[in-house]
N, C-alpha and C positions, 0 to 999 in steps of 0.2 A: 664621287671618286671614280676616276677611271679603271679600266678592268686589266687586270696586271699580272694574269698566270696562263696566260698563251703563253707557250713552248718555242711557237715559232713567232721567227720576228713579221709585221708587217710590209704586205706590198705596196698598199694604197692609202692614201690621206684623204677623206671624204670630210667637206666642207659644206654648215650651214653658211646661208650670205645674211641675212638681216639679224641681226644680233651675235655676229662671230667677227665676218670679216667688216661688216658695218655694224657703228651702235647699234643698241637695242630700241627698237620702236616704240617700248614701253617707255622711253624718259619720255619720248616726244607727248605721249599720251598722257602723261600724270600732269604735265603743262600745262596741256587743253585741260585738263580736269581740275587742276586749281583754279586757272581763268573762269569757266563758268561754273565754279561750285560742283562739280561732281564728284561723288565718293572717291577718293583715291584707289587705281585698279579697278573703275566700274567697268573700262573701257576692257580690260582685259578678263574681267569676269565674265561680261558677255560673249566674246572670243570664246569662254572655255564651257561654260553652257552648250549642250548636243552639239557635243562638237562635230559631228557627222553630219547637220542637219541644219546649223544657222547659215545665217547670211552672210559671216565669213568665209563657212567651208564651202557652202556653194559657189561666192565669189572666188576663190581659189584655185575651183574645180573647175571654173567658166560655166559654169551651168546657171548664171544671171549675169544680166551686164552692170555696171555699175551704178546704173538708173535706178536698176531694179533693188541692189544689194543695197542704196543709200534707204529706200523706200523699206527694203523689210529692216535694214539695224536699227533704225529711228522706231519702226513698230517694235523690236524686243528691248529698247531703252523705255521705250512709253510702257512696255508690259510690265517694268521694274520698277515704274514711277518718275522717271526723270527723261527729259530733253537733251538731247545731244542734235549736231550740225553732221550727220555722215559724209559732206565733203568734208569737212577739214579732219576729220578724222583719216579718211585717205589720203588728205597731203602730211597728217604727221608720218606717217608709213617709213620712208627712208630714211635712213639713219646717214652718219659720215664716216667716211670710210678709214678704218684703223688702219695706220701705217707699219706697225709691228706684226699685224697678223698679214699683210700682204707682205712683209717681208718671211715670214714665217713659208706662208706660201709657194713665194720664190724657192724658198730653201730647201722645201720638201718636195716640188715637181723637179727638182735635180735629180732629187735622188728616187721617190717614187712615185706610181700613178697616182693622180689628181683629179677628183671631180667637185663638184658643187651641188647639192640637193635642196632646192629652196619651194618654199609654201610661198605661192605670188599670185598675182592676179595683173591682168589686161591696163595695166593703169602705168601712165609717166611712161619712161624711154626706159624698157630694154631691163632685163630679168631682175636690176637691183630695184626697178619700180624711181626711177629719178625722178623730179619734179622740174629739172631744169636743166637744157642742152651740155649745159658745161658739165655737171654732177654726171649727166649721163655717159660721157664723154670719159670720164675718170672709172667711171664704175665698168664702163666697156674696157676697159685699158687691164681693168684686171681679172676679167672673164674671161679674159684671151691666154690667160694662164694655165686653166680647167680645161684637162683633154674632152670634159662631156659636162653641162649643165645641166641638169631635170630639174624641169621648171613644172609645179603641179597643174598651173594654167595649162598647159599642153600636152600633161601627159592624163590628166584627167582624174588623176587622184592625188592624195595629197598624206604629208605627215599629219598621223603615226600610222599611217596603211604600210604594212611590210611591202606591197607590191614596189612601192617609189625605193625603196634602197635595196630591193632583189634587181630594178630596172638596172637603176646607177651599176650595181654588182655586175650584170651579164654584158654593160657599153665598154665596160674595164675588161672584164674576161679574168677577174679577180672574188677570188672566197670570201662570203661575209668575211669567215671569221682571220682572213687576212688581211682584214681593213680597222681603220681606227677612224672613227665618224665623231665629228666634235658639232656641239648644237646649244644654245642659251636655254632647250627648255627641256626640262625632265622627261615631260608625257611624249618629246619625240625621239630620243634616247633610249626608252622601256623596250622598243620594236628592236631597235639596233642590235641591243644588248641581245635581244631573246636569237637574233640570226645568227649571233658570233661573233659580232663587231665589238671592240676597245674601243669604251665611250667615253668620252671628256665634255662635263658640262661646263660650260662658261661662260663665267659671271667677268671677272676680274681679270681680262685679255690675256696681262703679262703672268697671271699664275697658271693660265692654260697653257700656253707657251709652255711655260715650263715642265710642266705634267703631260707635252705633247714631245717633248726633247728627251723625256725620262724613258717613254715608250721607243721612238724612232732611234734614238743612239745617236743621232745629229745634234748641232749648234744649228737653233732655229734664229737667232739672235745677232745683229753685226754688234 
């Protein structure tokens, strides 16, 4: 639930990209995992295992290329007893782009500042991670919306490190706690919460919408 006894209203709308304003990666991944038999969610349990420490957050962080990240998630899949392909597991990554929450987006850069905070890594066209010019081309169209991006691939650390949403906080020149940070995963929401930030997790796009219109005072919605 989001957090709803700030006194003062908010400046800022802070946006995850891959499972806010794009589906979530996890459908792509339960796909691959009924096509070759793997546990449902192995793909993301491995993700959540040391998280500081696997071949996702290193990949993330750019501290291995993707040679390297396909080489160790294959070794922490064989560590669990199963096979997995780590390319295709990178092209499940990008999701399609929600049209209600770029409209959302639109709505709320009228009115306040706007950024994007996304866990990404060196792969596809351009911070939504696209697998194909055209997607990429779309996904750029709505980056250009965000006065600032923090992409973890380049800033070198990644969510839930409080650093990456103090970053986004001091490119705005706005108060955690006069920001409202929407994100699909609980574990990167915990950090937000603890700075000040009004958090919105989201599962169900058009009930975040909504629960993001109850905070802001706006029609996020045409």
């Amino acid at each position: 639930m989001p957090n709803k006894s700030h006194a003062q209203p908010p400046l800022a709308v802070l946006w995850d990209f891959g499972g806010v304003i794009l589906s979530s990666p996890f459908e792509a991944f339960r796909l691959y995992e009924r096509a070759v038999g793997l546990p449902e969610d192995f793909i993301r349990m491995l993700n959540a295992r040391n998280p500081d420490t696997n071949a996702w957050a290193k990949m993330e962080r750019s501290d291995v290329s993707l040679t390297e990240f396909v080489t160790l998630f294959e070794a922490e899949a064989q560590a669990h007893g199963y096979t997995l392909d780590g390319w295709r597991v990178l092209k499940a990554i990008s999701g399609d782009i929600r049209p209600q929450m770029v409209e959302a987006l639109r709505r709320c850069k009228a009115a306040f500042r706007v950024a994007c905070i996304t866990n990404n890594m060196k792969t596809g066209e351009g911070p939504g991670m696209a697998r194909s010019p055209e997607k990429a081309a779309a996904v750029a169209e709505v980056m250009t919306l965000f006065e600032h991006v923090v992409e973890s691939s380049k800033v070198g650390f990644r969510k839930p490190d409080p650093r990456i949403y103090q970053h986004a906080c001091e490119l705005l020149g706005v108060a955690p706690e006069r920001c409202v940070y929407l994100d699909d995963l609980g574990i990167n929401l915990k950090p937000a919460r603890a700075l000040g930030m009004r958090t919105i997790k989201v599962g169900d796009p058009d009930v975040a919408i909504a629960e993001l219109e109850a905070i802001v005072g706006i029609p996020l919605r045409g």
